[in-house]
N, C-alpha and C positions, 0 to 999 in steps of 0.2 A: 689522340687529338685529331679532329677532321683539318685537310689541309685544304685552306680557299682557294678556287681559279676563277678566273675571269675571262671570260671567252667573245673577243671581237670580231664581227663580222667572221665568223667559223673558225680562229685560230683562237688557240687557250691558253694562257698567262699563268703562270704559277709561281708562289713565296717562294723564291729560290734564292736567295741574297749570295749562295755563293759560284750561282753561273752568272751574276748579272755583269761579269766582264764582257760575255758573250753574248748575251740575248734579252730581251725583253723580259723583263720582271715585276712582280707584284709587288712596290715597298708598304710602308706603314699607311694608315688610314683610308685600309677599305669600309665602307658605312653603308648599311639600307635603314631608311627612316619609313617606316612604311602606317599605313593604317588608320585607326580611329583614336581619340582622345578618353572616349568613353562607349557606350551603346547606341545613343541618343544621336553621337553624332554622323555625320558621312568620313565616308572614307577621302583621304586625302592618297593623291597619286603615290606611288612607291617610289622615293628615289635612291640613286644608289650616286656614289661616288667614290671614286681612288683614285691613286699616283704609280704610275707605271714607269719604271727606269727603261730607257732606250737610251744603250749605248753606241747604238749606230746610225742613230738618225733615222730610223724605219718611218716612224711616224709623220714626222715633217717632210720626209719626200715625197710621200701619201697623200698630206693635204692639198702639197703645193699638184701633187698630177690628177687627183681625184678625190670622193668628198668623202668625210669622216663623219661630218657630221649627221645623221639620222642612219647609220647603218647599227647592226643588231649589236645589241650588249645582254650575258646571261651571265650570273653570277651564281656558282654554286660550292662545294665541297664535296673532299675524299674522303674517305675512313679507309686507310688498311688496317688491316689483319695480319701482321707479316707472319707470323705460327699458322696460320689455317692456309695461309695465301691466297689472302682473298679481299675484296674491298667494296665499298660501299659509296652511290655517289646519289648526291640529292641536290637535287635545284632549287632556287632560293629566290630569284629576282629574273626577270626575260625584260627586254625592253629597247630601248633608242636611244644611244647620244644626244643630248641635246646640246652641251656644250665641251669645247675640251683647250684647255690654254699649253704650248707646249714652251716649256722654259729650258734655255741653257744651262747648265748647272755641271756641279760637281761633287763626287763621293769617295771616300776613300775605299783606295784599292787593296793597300796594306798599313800595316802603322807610321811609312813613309812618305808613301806617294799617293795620287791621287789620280782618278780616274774623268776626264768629261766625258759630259754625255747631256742626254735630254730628259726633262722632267715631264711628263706628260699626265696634267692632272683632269681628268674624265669624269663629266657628270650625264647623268642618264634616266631616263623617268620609264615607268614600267608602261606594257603594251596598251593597257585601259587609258592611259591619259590619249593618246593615238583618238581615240572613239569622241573625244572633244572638238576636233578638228574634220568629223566627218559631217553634215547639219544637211537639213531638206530645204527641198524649195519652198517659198510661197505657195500658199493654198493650197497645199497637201495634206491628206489624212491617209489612215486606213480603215479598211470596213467592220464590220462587225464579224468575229470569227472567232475561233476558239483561242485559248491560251498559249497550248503548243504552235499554234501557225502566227501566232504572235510571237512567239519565243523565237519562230525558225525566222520573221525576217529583221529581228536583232540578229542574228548572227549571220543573214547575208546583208545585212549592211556591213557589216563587221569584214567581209570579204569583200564584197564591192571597193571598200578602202582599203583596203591593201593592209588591214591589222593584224590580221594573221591568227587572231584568237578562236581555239577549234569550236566551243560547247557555250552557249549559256542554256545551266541546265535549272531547275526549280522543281518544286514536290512533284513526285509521279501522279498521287493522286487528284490531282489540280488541273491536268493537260487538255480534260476536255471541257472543262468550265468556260459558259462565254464571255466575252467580254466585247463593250462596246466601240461602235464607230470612235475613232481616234485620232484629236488634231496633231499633225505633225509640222504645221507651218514653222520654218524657220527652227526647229530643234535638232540639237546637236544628237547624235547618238546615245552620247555620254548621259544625259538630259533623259533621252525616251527609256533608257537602262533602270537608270532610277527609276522612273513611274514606273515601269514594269514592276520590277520588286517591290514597292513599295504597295503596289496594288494588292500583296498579299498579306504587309507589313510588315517585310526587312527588308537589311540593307541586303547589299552585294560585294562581294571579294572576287579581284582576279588572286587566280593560283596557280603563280609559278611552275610548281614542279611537274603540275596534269595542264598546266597553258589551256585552261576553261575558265570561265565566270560561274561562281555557285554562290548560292542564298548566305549570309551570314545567318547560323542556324544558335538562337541561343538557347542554351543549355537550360530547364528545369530546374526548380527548384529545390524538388528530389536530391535523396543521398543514398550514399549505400558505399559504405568506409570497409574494405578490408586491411589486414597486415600483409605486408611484401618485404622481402630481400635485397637490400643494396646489392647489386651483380659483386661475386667472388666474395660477399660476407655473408653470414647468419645474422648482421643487424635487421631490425627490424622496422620499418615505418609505416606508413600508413599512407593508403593512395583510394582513392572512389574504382580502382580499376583496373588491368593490366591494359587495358583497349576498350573502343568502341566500335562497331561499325554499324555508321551512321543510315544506308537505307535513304537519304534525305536527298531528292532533287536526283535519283538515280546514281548514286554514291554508295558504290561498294568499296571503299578504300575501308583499311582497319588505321585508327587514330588510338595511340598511346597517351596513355597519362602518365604524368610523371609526377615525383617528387623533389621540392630543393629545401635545402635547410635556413631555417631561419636564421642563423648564424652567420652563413657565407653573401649574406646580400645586404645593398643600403638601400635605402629612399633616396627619392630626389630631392624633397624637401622636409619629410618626416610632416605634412601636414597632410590632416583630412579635409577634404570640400565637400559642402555643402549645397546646392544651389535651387536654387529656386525654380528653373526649365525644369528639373527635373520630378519639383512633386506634381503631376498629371495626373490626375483622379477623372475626366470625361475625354471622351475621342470624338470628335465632330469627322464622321467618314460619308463622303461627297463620291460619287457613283457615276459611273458613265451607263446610259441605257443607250439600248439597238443602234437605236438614229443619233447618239453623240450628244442627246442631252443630258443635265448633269439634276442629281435628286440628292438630299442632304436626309442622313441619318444618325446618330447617336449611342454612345453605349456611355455609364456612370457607375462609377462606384460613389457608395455616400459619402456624403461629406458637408460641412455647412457650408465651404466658399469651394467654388469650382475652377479648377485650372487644367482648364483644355489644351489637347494636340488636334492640329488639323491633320487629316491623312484623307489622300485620295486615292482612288484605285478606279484603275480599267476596267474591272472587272463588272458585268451587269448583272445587279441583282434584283432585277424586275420579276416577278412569279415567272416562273414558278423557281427562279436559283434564289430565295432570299436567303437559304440557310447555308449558304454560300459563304453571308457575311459574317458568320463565325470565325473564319481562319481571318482576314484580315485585323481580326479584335482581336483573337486571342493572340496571334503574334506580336501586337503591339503594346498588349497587355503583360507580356513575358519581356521586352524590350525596358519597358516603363518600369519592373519590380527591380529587372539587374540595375539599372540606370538610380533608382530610389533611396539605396542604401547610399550611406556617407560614402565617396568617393576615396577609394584607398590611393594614397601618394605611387608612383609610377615604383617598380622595385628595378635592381640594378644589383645583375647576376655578373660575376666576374671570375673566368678558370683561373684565375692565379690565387683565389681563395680556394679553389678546389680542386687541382690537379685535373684537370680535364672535365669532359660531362663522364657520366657514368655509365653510359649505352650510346649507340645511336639513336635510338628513338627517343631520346632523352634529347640528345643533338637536333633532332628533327624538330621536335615538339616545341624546343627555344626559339630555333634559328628558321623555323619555317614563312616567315614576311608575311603571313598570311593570317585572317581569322580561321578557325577551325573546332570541330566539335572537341578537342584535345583538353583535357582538365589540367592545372596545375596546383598540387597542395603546397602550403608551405610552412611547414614542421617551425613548431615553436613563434607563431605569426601576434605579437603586441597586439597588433590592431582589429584583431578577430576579437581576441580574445577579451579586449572593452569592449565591444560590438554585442558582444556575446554571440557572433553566428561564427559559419568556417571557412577557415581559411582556404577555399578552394574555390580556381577561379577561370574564368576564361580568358584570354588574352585580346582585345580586338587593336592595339596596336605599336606602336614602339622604333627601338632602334637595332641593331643588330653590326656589331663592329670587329676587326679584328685587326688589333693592336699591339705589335710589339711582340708576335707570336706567339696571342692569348686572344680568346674573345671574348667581348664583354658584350651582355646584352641588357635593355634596357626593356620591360614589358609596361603596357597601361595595362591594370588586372580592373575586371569588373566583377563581381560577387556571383558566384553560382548559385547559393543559396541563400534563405534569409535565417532568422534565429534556430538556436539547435532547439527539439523539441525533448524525444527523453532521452537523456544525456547516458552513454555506456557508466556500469558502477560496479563495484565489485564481486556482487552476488553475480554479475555476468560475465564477469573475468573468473571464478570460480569452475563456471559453466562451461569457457571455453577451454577445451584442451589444451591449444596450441598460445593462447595467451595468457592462460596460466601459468606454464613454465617458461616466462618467460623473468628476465632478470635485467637489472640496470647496466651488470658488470662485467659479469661470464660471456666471453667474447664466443661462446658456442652458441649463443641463442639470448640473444637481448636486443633491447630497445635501441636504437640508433641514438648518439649523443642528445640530437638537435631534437629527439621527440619530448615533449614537454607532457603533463598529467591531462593540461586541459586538449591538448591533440590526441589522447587516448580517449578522452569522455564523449568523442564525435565518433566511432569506431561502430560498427552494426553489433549490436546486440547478439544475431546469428553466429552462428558457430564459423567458425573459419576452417579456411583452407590447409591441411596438415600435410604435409611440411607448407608452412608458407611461399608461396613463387616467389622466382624474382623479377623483379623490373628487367627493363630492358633499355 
């Protein structure tokens, strides 16, 4: 099980409940609330909170001689290995105190006595909310230039402020595209971030553990389902992938998919939403040319009653770039189909159903605060399964907790695909080798509990991978 730290202003806090006679500890409800509601919407700052035991008054001597508040907060986790001797650490949230209340208090020492000390409970918002508080002058713009020289003075504003965020990075092949003169009067940083992104039609994620700004990149409609190995069994489930690597916005990182079982998770409410923002069948996209003036143009799917999104973009698509305006449509056309489907209820993943995560990149893929190209399936899924599409999804936001030494995590899923088309069947389970022999019961090679028939009938037709991999 990954152990969390919390790291203030350069020293690091660890669940240690049985040094906390002597030192600074991590108690119960550590939380990152990070993210979006759904596709559609913007991202909300990431915040993080906990309670930290100080048995010696560190803290409060602190405030009273120097300030606590806005200096750095980074929350992350360990994995050892203790057989390999080796370990694993991933960052999870970077940011700034915003507030912190220190209480007098008391805990026991033993089943007799009792220990004081100080409560000190910490809250902190991640480094992009920083970019809210950076804003331009009056009657300021910038000129007409490329994308990439757009890009580079978001991230020296981003330094000028003191934010400390290394990269805002977006497609490679996009860099030299131009884009026009741009009002900057009175906008905040946070503000011009947006219309950046938006000018190609996505949102934006910071990411913790590379401390960059990258595109929220949503995933295709596309499938392509092999079989895999729960690590240390021959069970079998079913994943779109062992990895990705994404290519997108200069991103060579490799992103794992994973699988969790329908069985170890609940809903928050067990209902699906519906709403009405999100059936968008027209884009009304409004254009900045050379000289900062603005031209309005349109893209539609049929329909008899139309319900437009407005999007604007920087980007100039005066002749000869008109075919420019492609990537701002199709992105937000890919944005609109995730966002279209019934809204699946937020899921709520909990180790104490499961004795741990299964990998760390299982660990990562959960607890990451982040959106990410990262798939999530989940084996034996209700709500697919009326749907009739699959169960596999992307994550764009949630809660991330560790309680009671277990973590629980909370995802908003938005649908990666839409309806299955030709459904796996047994002439093609015949076909395949490696799914052929496979069995419900034979703990040497079968189906993991939690896969269900209709989780087999999304599976690629193609031949599989012999011996099956394992996750990771």
């Amino acid at each position: 099980m990954p152990d969390p730290w919390v790291e203030i202003d350069g020293t690091r806090v660890y669940c240690r409940e049985d040094h906390a006679a002597d030192t600074v500890t991590i108690l119960t409800g550590l939380g990152i609330d990070w993210g979006a509601t759904d596709p559609l919407s913007d991202r909300q700052p990431a915040t993080v909170t906990c309670q930290l035991w100080d048995p010696l008054g560190y803290w409060l001597s602190r405030a009273a001689t120097q300030s606590v508040i806005g200096v750095s907060i980074k929350v992350g986790w360990t994995a050892f290995n203790f057989t390999a001797g080796t370990s694993t650490t991933r960052v999870i949230f970077q940011g700034r105190i915003t507030n912190a209340d220190i209480e007098l208090s008391t805990r026991p020492r033993d089943e007799n006595t009792t220990a004081r000390g100080w409560l000190v409970h910490v809250t902190g918002t991640d480094k992009a909310t920083d970019m809210g508080n950076v804003t331009f002058g009056s009657n300021t713009s910038w000129p007409a230039e490329t994308a990439l020289a757009r890009a580079n003075r978001l991230k020296q504003a981003a330094v000028d402020g003191g934010i400390g965020i290394d990269e805002f990075y977006f497609e490679p092949d996009t860099t030299s595209w131009p884009m026009g003169k741009t009002d900057t009067s009175s906008k905040s940083l946070a503000t011009l971030c947006d219309e950046f992104y938006r000018s190609f039609g996505l949102g934006w994620e910071y990411r913790p553990d590379e401390n960059v700004i990258r595109p929220r990149q949503p995933q295709g409609t596309g499938w392509y389902a092999q079989l895999y190995r729960l690590p240390g069994t021959q069970d079998r489930v079913i994943s779109e992938g062992q990895f990705t690597t994404s290519g997108f916005g200069a991103d060579t990182a490799t992103y794992w998919n994973t699988v969790i079982s329908g069985c170890d998770v609940s809903t928050a409410d067990n209902v699906v939403r519906l709403d009405r923002a999100s059936a968008v069948n027209r884009i009304e996209l409004e254009y900045t040319k050379a000289d900062g003036t603005k031209f309005r143009t349109a893209g539609m799917r049929p329909a008899t009653v139309y319900r437009a999104a407005q999007l604007s973009t920087w980007l100039n698509l005066d002749s000869p770039n008109q075919g420019n305006s492609a990537r701002p449509f199709t992105h937000t056309w890919e944005v609109i189909d995730q966002a279209g489907y019934p809204a699946h209820p937020p899921i709520i993943w909990d180790t104490i159903s499961t004795n741990g995560f299964h990998g760390i990149e299982q660990a990562f893929a959960l607890t990451r605060c982040a959106h990410a190209p990262s798939i999530i399936r989940v084996m034996s899924d209700p709500y697919a399964q009326a749907l009739n599409t699959l169960a596999s999804y992307q994550i764009y936001g949630g809660r991330v907790e560790y309680v009671d030494h277990r973590w629980i995590v909370t995802l908003n899923p938005a649908w990666r695909a839409q309806r299955v088309g030709t459904a796996f069947n047994w002439d093609n389970a015949r076909a395949n080798a490696d799914f052929a022999t496979l069995t419900w019961s034979d703990p040497s090679k079968r189906f993991h509990e939690s896969v269900s028939w209709w989780d087999v009938q999304t599976i690629t037709p193609n031949p599989q991978v012999t011996p099956a991999p394992e996750l990771s």
